[in-house]
KEKE-3310 file (N, C-alpha, C; in steps of 0.2 Angstrom, whole numbers, plus 5000, padded with zeros to 4 digits):
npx = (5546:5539:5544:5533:5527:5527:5515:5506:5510:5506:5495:5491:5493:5484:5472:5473:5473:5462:5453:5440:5435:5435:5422:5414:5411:5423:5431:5423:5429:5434:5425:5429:5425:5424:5426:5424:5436:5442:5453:5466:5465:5477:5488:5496:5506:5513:5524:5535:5534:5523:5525:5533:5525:5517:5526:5531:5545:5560:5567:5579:5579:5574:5582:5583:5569:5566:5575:5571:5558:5559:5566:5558:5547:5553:5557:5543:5538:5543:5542:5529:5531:5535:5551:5568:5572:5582:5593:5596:5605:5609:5617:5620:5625:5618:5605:5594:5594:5586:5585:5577:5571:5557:5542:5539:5528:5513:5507:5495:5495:5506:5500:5489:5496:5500:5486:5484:5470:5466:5472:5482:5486:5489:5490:5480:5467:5468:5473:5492:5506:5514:5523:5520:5504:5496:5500:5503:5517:5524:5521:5523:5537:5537:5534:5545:5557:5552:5550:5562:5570:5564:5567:5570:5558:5550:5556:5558:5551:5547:5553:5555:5552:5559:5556:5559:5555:5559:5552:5545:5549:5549:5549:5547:5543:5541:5537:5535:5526:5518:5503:5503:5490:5481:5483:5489:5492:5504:5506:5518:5516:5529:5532:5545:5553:5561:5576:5574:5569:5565:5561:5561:5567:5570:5572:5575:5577:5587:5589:5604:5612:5621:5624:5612:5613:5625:5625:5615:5621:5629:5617:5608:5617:5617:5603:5601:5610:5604:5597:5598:5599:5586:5583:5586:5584:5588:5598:5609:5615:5625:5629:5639:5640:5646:5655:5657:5646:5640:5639:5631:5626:5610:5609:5598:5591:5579:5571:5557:5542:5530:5522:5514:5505:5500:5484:5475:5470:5458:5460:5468:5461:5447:5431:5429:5439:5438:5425:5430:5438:5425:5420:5430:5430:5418:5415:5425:5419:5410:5413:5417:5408:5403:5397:5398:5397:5395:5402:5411:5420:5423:5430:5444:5450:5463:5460:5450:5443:5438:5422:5414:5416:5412:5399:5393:5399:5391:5376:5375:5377:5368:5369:5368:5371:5369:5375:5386:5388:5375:5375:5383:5375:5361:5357:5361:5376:5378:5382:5380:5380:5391:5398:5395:5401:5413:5416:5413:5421:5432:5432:5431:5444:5461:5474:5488:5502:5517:5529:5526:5526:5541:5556:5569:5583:5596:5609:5610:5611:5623:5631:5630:5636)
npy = (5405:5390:5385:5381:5366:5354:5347:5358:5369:5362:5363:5375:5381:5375:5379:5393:5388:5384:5394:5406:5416:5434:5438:5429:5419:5410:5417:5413:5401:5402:5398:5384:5385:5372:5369:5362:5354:5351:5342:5338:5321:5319:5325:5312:5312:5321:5321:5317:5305:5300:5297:5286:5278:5277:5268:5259:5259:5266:5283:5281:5271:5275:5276:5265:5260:5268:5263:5249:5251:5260:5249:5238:5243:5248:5237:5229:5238:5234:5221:5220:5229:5218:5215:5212:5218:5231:5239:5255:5261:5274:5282:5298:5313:5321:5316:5303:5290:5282:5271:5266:5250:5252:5255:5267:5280:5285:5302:5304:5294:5300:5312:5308:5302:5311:5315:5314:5311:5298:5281:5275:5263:5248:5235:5234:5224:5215:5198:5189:5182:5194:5212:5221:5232:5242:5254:5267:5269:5277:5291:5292:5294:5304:5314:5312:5319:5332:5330:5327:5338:5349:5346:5342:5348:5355:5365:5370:5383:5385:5370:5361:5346:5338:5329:5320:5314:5309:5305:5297:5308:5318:5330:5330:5339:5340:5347:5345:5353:5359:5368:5376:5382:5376:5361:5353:5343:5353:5352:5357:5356:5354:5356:5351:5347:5334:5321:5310:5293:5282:5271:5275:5288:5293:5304:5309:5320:5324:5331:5336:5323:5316:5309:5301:5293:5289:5278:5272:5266:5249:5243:5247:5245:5230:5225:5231:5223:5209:5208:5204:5189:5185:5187:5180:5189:5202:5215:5224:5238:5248:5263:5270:5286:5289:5278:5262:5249:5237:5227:5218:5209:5201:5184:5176:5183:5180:5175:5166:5168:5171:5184:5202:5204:5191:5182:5181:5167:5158:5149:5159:5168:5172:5171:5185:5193:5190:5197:5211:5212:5211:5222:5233:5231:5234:5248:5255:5251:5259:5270:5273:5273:5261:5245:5228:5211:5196:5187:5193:5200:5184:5179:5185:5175:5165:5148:5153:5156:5150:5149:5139:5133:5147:5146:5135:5139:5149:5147:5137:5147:5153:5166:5172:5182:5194:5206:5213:5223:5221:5209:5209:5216:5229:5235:5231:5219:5205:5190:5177:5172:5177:5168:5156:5159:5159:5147:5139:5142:5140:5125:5120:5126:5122:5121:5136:5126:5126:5128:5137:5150:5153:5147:5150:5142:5131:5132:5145:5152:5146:5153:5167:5162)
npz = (5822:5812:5797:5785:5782:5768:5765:5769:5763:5750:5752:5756:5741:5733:5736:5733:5719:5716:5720:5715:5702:5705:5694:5696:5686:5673:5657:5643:5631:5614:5601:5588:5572:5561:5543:5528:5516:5503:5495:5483:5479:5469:5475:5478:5473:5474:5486:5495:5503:5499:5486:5490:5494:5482:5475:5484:5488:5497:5495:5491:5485:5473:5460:5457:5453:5444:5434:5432:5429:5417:5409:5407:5403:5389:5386:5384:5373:5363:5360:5358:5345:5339:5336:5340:5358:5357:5368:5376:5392:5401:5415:5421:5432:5433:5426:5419:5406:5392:5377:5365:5352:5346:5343:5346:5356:5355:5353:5357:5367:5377:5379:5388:5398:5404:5411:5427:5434:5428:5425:5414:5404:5392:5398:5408:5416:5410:5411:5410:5407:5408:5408:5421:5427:5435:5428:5432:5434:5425:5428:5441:5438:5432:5444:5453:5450:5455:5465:5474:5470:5476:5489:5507:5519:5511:5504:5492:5484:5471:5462:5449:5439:5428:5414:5397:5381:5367:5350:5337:5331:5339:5351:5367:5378:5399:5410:5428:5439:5455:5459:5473:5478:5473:5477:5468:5457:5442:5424:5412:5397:5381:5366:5351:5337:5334:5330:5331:5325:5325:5338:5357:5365:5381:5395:5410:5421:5432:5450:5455:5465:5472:5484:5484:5472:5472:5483:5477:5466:5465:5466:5455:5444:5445:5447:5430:5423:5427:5418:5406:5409:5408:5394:5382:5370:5370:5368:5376:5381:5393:5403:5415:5425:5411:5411:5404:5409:5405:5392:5379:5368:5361:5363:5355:5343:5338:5348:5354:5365:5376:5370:5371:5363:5359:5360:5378:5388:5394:5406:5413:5422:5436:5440:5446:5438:5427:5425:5429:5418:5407:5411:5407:5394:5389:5396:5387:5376:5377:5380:5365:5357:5352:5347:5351:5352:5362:5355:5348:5356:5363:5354:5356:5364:5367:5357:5354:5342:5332:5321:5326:5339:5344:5343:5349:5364:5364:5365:5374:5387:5382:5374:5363:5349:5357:5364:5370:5380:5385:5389:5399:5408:5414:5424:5435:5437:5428:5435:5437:5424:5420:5426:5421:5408:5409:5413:5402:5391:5396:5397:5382:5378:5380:5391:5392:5387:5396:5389:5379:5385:5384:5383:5392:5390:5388:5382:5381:5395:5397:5390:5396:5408)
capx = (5541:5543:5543:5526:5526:5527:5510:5503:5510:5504:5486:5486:5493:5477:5468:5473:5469:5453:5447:5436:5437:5428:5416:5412:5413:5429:5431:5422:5434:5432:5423:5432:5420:5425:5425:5424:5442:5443:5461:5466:5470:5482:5494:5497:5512:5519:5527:5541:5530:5517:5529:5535:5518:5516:5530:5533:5551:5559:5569:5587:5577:5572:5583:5582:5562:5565:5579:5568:5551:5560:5569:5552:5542:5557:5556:5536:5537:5549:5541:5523:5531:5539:5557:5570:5573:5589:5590:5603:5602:5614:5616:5625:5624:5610:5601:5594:5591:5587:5583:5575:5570:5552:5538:5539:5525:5509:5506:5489:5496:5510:5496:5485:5500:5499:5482:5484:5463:5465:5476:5483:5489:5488:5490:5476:5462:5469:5478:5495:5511:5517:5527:5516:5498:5492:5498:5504:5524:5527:5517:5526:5543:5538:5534:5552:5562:5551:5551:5569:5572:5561:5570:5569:5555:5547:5561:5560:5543:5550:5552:5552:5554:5557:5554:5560:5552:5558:5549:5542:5551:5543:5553:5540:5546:5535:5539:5530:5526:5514:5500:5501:5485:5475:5487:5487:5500:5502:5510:5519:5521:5531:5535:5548:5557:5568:5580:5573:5561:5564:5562:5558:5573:5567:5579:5572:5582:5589:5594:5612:5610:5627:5624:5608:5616:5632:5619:5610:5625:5630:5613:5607:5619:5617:5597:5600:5613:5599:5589:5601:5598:5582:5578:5590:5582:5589:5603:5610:5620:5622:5632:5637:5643:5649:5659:5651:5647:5637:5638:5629:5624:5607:5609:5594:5587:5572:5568:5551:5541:5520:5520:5506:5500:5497:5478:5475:5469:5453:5461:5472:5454:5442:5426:5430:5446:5433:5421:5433:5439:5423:5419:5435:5429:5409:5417:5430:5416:5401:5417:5421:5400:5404:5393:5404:5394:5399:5404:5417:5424:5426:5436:5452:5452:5466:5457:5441:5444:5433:5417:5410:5417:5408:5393:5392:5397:5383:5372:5376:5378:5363:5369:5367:5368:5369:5379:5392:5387:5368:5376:5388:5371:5361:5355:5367:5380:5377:5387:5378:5380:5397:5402:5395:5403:5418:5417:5410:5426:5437:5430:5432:5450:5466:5479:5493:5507:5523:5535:5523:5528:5548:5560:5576:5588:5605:5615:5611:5611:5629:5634:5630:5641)
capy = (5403:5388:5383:5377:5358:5354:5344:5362:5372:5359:5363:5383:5382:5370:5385:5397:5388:5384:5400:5407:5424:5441:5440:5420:5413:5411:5422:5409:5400:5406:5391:5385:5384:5369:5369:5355:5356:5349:5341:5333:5315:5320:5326:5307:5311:5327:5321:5308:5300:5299:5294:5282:5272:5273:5262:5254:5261:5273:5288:5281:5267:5276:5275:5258:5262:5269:5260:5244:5253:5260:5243:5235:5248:5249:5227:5229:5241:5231:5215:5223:5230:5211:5216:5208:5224:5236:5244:5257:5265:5279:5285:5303:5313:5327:5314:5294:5292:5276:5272:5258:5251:5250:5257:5274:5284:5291:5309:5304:5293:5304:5317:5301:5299:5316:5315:5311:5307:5293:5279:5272:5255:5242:5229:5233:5222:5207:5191:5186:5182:5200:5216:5228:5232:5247:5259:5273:5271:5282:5296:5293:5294:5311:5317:5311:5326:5337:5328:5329:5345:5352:5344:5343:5353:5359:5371:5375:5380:5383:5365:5358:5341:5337:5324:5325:5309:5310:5301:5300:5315:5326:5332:5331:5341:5339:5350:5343:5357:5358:5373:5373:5381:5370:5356:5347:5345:5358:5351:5361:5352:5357:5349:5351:5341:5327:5316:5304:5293:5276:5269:5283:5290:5293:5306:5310:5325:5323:5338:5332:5320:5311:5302:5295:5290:5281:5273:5264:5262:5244:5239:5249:5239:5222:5227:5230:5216:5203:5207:5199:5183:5179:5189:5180:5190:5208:5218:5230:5244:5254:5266:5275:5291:5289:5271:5257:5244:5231:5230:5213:5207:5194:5178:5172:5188:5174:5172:5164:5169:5176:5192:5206:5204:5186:5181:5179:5162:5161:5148:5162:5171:5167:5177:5192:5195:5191:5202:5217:5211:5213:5229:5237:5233:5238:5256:5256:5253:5265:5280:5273:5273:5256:5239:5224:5206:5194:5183:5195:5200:5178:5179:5188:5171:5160:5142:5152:5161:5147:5151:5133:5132:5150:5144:5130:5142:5154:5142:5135:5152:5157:5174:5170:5186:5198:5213:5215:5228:5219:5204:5211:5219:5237:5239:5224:5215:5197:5185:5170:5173:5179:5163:5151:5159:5157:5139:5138:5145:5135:5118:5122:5128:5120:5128:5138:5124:5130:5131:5143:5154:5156:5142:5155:5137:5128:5137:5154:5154:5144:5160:5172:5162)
capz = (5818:5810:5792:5783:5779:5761:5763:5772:5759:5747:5753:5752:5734:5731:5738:5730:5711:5716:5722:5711:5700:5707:5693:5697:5680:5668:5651:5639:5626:5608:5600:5579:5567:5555:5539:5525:5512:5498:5495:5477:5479:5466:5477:5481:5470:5472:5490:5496:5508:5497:5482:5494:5497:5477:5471:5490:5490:5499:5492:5492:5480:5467:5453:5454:5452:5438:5431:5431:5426:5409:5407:5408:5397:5384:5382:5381:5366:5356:5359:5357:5339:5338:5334:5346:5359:5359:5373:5379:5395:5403:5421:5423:5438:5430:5422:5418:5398:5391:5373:5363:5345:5345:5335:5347:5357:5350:5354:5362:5373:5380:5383:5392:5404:5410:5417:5433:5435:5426:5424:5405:5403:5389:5404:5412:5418:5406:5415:5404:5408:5404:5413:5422:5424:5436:5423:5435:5432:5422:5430:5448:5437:5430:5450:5457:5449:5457:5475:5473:5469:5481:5495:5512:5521:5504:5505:5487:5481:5462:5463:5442:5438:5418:5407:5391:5379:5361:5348:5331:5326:5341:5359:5373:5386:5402:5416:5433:5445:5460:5461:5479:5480:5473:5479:5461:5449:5436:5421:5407:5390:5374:5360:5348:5333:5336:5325:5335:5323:5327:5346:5359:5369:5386:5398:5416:5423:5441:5455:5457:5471:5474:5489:5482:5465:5474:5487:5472:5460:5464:5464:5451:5438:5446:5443:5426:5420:5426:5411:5400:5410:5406:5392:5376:5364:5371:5367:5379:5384:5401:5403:5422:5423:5407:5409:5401:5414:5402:5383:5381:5361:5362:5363:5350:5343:5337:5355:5355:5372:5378:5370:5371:5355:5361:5365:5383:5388:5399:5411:5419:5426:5438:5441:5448:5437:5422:5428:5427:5410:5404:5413:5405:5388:5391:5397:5381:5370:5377:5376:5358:5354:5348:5350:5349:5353:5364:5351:5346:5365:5364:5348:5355:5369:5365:5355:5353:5336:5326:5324:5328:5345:5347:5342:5354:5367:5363:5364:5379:5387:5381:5373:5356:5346:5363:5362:5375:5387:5387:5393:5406:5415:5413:5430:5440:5435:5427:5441:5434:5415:5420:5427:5414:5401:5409:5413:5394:5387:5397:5392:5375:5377:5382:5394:5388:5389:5400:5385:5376:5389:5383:5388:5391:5384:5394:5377:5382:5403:5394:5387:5401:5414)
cpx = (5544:5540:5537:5529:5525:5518:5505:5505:5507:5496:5485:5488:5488:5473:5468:5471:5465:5449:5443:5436:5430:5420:5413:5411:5420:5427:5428:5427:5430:5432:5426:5424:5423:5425:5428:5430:5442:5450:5462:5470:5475:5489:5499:5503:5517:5525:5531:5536:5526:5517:5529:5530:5515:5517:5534:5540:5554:5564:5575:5585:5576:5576:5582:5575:5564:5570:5575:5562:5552:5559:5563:5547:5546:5555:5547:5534:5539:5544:5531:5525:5534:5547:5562:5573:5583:5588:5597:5600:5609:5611:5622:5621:5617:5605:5599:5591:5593:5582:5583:5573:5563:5547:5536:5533:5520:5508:5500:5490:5500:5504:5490:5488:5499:5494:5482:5476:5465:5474:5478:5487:5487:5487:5482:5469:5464:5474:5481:5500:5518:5520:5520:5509:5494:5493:5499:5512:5527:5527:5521:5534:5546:5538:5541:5556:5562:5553:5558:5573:5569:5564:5567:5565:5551:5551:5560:5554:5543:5551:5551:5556:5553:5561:5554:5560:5553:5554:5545:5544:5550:5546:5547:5543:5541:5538:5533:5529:5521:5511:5497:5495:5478:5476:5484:5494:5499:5508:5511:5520:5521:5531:5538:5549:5561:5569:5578:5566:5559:5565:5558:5565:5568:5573:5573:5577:5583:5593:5600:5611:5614:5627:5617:5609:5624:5629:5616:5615:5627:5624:5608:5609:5618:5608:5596:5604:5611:5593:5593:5600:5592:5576:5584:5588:5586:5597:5604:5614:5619:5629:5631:5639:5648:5656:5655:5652:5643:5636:5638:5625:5616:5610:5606:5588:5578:5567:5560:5549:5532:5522:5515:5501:5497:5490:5480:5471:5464:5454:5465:5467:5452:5436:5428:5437:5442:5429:5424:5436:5435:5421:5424:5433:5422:5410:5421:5423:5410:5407:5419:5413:5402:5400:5394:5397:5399:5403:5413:5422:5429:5434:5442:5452:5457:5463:5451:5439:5437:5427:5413:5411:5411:5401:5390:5392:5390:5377:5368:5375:5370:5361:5369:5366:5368:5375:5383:5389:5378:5370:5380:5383:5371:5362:5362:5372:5377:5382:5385:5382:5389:5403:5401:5398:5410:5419:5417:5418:5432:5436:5433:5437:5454:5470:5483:5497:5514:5527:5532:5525:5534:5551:5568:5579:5595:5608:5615:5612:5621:5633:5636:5634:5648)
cpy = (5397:5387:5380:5369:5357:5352:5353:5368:5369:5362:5370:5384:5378:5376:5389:5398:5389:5390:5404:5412:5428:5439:5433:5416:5416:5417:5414:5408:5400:5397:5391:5381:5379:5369:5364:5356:5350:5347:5336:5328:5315:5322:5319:5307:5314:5328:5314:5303:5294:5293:5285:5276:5270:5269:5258:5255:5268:5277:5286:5274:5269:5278:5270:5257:5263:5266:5254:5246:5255:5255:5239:5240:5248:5239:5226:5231:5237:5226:5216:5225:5225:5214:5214:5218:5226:5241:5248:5262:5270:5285:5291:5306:5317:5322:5304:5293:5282:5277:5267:5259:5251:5256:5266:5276:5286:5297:5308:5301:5294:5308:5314:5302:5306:5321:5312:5310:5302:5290:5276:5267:5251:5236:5229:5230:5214:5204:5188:5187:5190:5205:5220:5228:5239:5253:5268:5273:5276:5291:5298:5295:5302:5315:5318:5316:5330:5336:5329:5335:5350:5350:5344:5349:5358:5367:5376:5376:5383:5375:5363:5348:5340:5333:5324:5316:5312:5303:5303:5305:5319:5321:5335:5334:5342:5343:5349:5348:5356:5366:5370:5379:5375:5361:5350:5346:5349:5355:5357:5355:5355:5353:5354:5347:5339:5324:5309:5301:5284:5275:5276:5282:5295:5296:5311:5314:5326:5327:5331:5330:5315:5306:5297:5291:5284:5276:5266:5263:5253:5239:5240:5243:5233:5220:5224:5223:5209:5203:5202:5192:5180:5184:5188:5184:5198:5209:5226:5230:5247:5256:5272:5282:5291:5283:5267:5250:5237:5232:5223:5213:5200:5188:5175:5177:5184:5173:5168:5164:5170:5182:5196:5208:5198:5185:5177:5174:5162:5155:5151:5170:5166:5172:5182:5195:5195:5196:5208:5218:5213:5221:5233:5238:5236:5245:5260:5257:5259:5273:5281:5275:5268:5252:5234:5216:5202:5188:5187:5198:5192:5176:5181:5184:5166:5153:5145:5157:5157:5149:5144:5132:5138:5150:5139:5133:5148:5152:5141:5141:5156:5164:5175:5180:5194:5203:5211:5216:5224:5212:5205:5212:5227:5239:5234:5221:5206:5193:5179:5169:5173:5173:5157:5149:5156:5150:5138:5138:5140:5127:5119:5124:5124:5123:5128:5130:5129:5133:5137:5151:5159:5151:5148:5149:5137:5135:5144:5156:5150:5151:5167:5169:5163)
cpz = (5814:5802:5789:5781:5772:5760:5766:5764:5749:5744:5751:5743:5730:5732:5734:5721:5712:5717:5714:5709:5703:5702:5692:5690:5676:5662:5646:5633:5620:5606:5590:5577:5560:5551:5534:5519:5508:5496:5489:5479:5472:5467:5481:5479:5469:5482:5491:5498:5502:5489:5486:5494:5490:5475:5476:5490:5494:5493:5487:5487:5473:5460:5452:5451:5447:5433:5428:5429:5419:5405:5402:5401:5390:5380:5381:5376:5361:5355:5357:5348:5335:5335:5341:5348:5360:5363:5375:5386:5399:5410:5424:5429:5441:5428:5423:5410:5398:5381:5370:5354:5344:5340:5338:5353:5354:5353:5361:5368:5379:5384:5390:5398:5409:5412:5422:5437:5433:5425:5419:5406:5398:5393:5407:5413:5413:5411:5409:5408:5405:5410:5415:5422:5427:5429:5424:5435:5431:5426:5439:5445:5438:5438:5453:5455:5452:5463:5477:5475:5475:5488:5502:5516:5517:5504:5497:5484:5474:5460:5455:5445:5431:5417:5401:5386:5371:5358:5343:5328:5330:5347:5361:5379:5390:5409:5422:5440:5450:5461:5467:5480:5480:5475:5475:5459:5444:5431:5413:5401:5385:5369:5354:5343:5335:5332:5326:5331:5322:5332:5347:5364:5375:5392:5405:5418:5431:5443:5455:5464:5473:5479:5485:5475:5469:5480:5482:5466:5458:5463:5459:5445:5439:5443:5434:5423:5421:5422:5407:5401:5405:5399:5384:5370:5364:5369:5372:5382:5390:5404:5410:5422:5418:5404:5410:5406:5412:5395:5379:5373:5366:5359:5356:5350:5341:5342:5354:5363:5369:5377:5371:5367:5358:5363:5370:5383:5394:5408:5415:5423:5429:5438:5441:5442:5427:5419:5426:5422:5407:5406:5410:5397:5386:5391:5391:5376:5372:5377:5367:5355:5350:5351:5349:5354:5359:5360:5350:5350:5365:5360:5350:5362:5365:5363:5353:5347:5332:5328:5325:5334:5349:5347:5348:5363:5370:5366:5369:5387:5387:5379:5365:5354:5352:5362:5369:5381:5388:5393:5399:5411:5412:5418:5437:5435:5434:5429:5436:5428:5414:5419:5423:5409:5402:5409:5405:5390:5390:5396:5387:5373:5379:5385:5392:5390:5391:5393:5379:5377:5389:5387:5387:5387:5389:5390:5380:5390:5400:5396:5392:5408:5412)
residu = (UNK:UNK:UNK:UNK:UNK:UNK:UNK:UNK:UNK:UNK:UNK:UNK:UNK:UNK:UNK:UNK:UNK:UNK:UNK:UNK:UNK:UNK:UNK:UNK:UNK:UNK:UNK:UNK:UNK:UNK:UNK:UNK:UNK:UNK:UNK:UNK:UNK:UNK:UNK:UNK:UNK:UNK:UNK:UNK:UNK:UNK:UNK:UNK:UNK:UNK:UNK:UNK:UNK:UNK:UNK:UNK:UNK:UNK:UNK:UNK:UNK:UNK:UNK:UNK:UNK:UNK:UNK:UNK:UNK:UNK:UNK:UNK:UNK:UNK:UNK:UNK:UNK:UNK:UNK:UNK:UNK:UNK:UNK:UNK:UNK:UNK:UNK:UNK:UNK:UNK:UNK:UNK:UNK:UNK:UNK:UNK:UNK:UNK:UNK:UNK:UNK:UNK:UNK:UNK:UNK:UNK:UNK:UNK:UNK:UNK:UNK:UNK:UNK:UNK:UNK:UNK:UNK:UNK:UNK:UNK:UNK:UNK:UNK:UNK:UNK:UNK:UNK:UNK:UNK:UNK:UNK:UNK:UNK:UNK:UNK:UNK:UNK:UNK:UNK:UNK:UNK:UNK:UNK:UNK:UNK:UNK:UNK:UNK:UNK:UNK:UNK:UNK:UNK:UNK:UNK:UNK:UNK:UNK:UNK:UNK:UNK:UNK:UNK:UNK:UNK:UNK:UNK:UNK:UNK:UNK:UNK:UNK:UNK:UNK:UNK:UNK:UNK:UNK:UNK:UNK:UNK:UNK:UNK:UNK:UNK:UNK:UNK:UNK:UNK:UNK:UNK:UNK:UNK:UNK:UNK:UNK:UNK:UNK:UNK:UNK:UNK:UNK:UNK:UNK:UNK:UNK:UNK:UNK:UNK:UNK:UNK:UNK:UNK:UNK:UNK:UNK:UNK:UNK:UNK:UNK:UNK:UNK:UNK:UNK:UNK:UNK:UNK:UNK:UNK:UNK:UNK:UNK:UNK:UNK:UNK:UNK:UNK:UNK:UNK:UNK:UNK:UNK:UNK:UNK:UNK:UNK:UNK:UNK:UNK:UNK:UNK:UNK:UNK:UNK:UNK:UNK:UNK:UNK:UNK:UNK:UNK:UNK:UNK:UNK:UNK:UNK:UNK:UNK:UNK:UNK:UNK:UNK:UNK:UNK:UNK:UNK:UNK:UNK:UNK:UNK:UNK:UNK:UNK:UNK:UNK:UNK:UNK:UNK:UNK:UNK:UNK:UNK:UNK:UNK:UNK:UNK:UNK:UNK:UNK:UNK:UNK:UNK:UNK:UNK:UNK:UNK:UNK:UNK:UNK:UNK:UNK:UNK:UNK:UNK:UNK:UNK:UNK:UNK:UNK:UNK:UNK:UNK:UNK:UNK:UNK:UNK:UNK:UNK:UNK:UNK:UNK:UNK:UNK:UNK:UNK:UNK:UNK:UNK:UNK:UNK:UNK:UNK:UNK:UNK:UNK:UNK:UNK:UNK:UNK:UNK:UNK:UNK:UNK:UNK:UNK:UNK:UNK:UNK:UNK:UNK:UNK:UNK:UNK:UNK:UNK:UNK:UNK:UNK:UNK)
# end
């Protein structure tokens, strides 16, 4: 006898699938019943990834993230409470602490940060030569302790991340967890007394993470020792595990620059960026129950404080006497009215000139070579 053929034993093994069961149909496959889940876009923060697509960096970036987002919030206060800023910052292996001179923190707007529904910013929706404007910084900062700590694989589901924000005399301790049921953030805060009653001292606590700290060392301080360049007003310290790697007096604590007190100027809008301008203050005022003109919305435009120029706008404009929210639109947005006004105000205005701006000066870029 000889051997079947590969193509003959091909064939009865074709037979054999296909035949068909005694009781001629299959066992029916159990059918899923979908159902519709509910998932907090809150947890946009409590994972790397997720971290990762907030502040467009990866892991092995993040103290820089945060070294530059203090930096940044620390020279906004100061210069927001006009004193030229002192800034110290300190990088151990447990921790990132930085401390400034400014007017500090309020209560309300610490407890603001740690909604994660909404976003908090002085920046927001105004166009100015200024730091920053989403308004979520800080809130990705307080997550990264946790992301941290929690490590690879959601291995650690105790997982803390703590923020510790003195100010004003009162220790905010902010402990960032994650209720992985409801897959939210669960935040704990305390508060204490602190000695602390000028500036706000800002100390972020980091799982020991040595390769990621000597990964971002040299770039970390090169980071920071480029603020002094272009910021002669600044004074500061920075401090690495404990050896001082910049200790830098200002140049011309006087500095003249565009602060945030500053009125914005209405040639650095166009429609749309208008449009959200006035929508941010329409929304401010119907949760303040307040009714502000547009007369008085115009008045915090750089050139347009007199009241003769705002008259001739009005006029022109057509909103003479008009509240705010009526002119913005009840039922629609006012596109037309929107774009008049704008035109109307820029006429009537001059553009900032550049040296208004902040000329750094040869003497001082001098000083720093």
């Amino acid at each position: 006898m000889t051997a079947p053929t590969t193509r003959e034993t091909g064939a009865q093994f074709l037979q054999i699938v296909a035949k068909p069961s005694r009781s001629g149909r299959g066992k029916p496959e159990p059918k899923l019943t979908r159902v519709t889940f509910k998932v907090s876009r809150l947890m946009e923060f409590c994972s790397e990834r997720e971290l990762q697509n907030q502040t467009g960096h990866s892991l092995y970036d993040w103290p820089l993230v945060v070294g530059k987002e203090i930096i940044d919030n620390a020279l906004d206060a100061s210069e927001e409470a006009e004193v030229a800023p002192v800034i110290e910052i300190s990088v151990d292996r447990g921790s990132i602490t930085i401390q400034d001179n400014a007017d500090g923190i309020a209560a309300d707007t610490i407890r603001s940060i740690l909604d994660y529904n909404v976003r908090v910013s002085s920046r927001e929706a105004y166009v100015s030569p200024t730091r920053g404007a989403q308004g979520n910084a800080l809130k990705t900062i307080l997550a990264m302790g946790y992301v941290l700590d929690r490590g690879d694989g959601n291995a650690n589901a105790d997982a803390v991340g703590v923020t510790i924000i003195e100010t004003r005399r009162r220790m905010h301790r902010i402990e960032f967890r994650v209720d992985h049921i409801n897959n939210q953030p669960k935040i704990i805060h305390t508060t204490t007394e602190s000695p602390i009653k000028v500036g706000t001292k800002l100390t972020i606590k980091w799982p020991p993470k040595d390769d990621l700290l000597a990964y971002a060392e040299d770039r970390f301080k090169r980071l920071i020792e480029a603020y002094v360049w272009f910021n002669p007003h600044l004074t500061l310290r920075g401090m690495w595990f404990g050896d001082e790697f910049i200790n830098v007096k200002a140049t011309n604590p006087n500095w003249e620059k565009w602060r945030p007190r500053n009125p914005t100027s209405p040639h650095w809008y166009d429609e749309s960026r208008l449009q959200r301008y006035l929508a941010a203050h329409v929304a401010r005022d119907r949760d303040l129950r307040q009714h502000r003109t547009v007369r008085e919305f115009m008045a915090e435009f750089r050139g347009l404080s007199g009241t003769a120029v705002q008259r001739k706008i009005l006029e022109e404009v057509g909103c003479s006497h008009q509240s705010l929210a009526y002119f913005f639109g009840v039922d629609r947005v006012n596109r037309g009215g929107i774009a008049k006004l704008l035109a109307a105000m820029r006429r009537y205005s001059k553009p900032v000139a550049p040296k208004h701006l902040g000329v750094i000066g040869a003497e001082h870029l001098k000083q720093r070579f």
